[in-house]
C-alpha positions in Angstrom: 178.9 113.2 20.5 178.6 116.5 18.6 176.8 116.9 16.1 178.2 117.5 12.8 176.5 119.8 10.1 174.4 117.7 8.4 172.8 116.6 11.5 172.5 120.2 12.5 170.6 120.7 9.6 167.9 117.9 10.0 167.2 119.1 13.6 166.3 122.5 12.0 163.6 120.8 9.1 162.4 117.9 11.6 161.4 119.8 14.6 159.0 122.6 13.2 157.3 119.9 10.9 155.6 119.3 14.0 153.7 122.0 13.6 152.0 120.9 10.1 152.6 116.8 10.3 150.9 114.6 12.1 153.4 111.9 12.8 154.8 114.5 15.1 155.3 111.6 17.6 157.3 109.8 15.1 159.2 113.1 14.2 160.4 113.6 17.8 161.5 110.3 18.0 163.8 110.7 15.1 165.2 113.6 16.7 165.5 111.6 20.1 167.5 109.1 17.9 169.3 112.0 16.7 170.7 113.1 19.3 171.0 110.2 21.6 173.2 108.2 18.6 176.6 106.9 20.6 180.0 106.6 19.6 181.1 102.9 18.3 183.2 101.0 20.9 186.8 99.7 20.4 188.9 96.9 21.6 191.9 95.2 20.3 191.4 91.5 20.3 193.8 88.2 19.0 196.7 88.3 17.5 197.1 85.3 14.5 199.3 84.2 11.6 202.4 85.9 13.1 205.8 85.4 11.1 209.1 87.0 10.4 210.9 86.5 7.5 208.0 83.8 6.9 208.7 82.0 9.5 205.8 81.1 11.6 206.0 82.1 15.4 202.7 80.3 16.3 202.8 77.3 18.7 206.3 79.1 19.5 207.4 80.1 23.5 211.3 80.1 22.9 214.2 80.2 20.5 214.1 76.7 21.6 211.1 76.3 19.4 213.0 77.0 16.3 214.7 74.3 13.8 218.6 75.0 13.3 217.4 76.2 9.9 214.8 78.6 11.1 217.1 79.9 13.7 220.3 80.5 11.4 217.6 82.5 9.3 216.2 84.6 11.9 220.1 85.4 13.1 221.3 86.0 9.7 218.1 88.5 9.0 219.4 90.4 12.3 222.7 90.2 11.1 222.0 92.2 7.5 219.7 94.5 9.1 216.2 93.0 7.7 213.7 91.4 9.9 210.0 91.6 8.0 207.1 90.8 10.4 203.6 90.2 8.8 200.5 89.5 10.8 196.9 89.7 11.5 195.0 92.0 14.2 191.8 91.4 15.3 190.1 94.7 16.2 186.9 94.3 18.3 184.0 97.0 17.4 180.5 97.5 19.4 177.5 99.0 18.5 176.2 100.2 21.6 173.0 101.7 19.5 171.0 98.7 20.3 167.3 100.3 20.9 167.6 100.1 24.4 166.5 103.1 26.3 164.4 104.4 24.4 166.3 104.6 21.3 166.3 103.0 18.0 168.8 100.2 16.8 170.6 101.7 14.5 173.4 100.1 12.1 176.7 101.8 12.0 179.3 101.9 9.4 182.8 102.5 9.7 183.9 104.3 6.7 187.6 104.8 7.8 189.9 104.0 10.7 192.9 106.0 9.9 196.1 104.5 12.7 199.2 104.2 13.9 200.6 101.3 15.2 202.5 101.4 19.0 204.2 98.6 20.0 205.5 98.6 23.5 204.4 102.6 23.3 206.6 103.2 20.6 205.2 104.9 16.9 206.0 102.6 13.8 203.6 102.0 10.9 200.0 103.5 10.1 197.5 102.1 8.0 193.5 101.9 7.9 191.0 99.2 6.6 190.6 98.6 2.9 186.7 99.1 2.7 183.6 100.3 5.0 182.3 98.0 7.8 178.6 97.9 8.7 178.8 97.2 12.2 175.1 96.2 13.5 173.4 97.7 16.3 172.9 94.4 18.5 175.3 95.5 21.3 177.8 92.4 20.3 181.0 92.8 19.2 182.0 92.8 15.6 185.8 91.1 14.5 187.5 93.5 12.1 190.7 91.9 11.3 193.5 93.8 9.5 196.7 92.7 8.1 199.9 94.2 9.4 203.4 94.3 8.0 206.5 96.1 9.1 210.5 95.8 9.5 210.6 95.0 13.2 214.3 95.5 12.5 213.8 99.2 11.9 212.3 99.7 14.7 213.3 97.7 17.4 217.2 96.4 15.7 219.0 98.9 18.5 217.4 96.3 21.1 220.0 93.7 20.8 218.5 89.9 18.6 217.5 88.4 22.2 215.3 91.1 22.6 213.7 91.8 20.0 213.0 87.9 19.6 211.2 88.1 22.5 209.3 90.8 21.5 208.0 89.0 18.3 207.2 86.0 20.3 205.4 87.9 22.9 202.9 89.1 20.3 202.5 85.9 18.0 204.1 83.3 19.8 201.7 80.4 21.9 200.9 82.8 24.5 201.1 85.7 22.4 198.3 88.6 22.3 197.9 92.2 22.1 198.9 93.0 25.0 201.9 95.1 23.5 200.0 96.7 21.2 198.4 99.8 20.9 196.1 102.2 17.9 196.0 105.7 18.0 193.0 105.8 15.8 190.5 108.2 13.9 187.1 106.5 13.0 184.9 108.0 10.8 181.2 106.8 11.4 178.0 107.1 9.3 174.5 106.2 10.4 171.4 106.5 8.5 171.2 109.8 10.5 174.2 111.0 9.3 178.2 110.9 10.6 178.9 110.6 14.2 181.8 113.1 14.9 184.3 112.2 17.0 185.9 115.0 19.0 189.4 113.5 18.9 191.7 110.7 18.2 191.3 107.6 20.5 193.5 104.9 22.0 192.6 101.5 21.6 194.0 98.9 23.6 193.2 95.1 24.4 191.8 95.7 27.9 188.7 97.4 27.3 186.3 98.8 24.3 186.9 102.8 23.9 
């Protein structure tokens, strides 16, 4: 973690108030919890309420799957170039400022989460969420779901309609997930101590919290 300026800046009035306040203890503590404040976790978790062109893929494994209707939609949406895709993405965020070690619990809030959508590694939309998130410092993992839409056709037409099926059905079909799915990501974090910095962009992923 680095610290960011304004952080910088209560080090500097908190430590030599030792000198003329007696909750010194209580002071040095702060600081402790200052400095020891840790990065929120990420994961990506479920993917729900998958369609294209408003058709619904859950409960789907195959083109089989499909009513003759459905299916004559889905080929002529391929056909003119136009295959919308709308659905929702669970991301998985821990607090691991719990008060263990020493520390305080501390609640976090996640003021922005500026990202890009990869799917299979390749760049398509970005977005962020639509308000803060106060994500608590109990160590568990807090479900912030986000709604998704893009022209899967825009990206992924040149793959031939089998394809790129397959592809849709692979993220929110009946064993769909987010396997396929990747955020290149910039949180912004505040505290009650002020902002955690993060040095970089991140990579979150469904395997494990980053």
């Amino acid at each position: 973690m680095r610290l960011s300026k304004k952080q910088a800046l209560m080090m500097v009035l908190i430590l030599p108030g030792c000198l003329v306040l007696s909750s010194c203890a209580e002071l040095q503590q702060l600081a402790s919890s200052l400095l020891s404040l840790q990065q929120l976790q990420f994961r990506l978790g479920t993917v729900h309420d998958f369609n294209l062109l408003g058709i619904r893929f859950g409960g789907k494994s195959t083109l089989r799957d499909f009513s003759a209707m459905d299916g004559l939609a889905l080929v002529q949406g391929f056909s003119s170039q136009r295959l919308p895709a709308e659905f929702v993405l669970d991301i998985l965020v821990r607090n691991p400022n719990d008060g263990s070690g020493g520390t305080r619990q501390t609640i976090s809030t996640l003021t922005s989460l500026e990202s890009r959508l990869l799917i299979d590694g390749k760049p398509t939309i970005t977005g962020n969420i639509d308000r803060p998130m106060e994500i608590p410092g109990t160590g568990q993992a807090t479900t912030i779901p986000i709604r998704l839409s893009l022209d899967l056709y825009q990206f992924f037409g040149n793959n031939g309609y089998d394809e790129l099926i397959g592809l849709a059905l692979a993220i929110g079909g009946r064993s769909g997930s987010s396997s396929r799915l990747t955020l290149d990501a910039q949180p912004r974090v505040t505290t009650p101590f002020g902002e955690i910095v993060y040095p970089g962009r991140i990579t979150i992923v469904d395997k494990e919290f980053h």
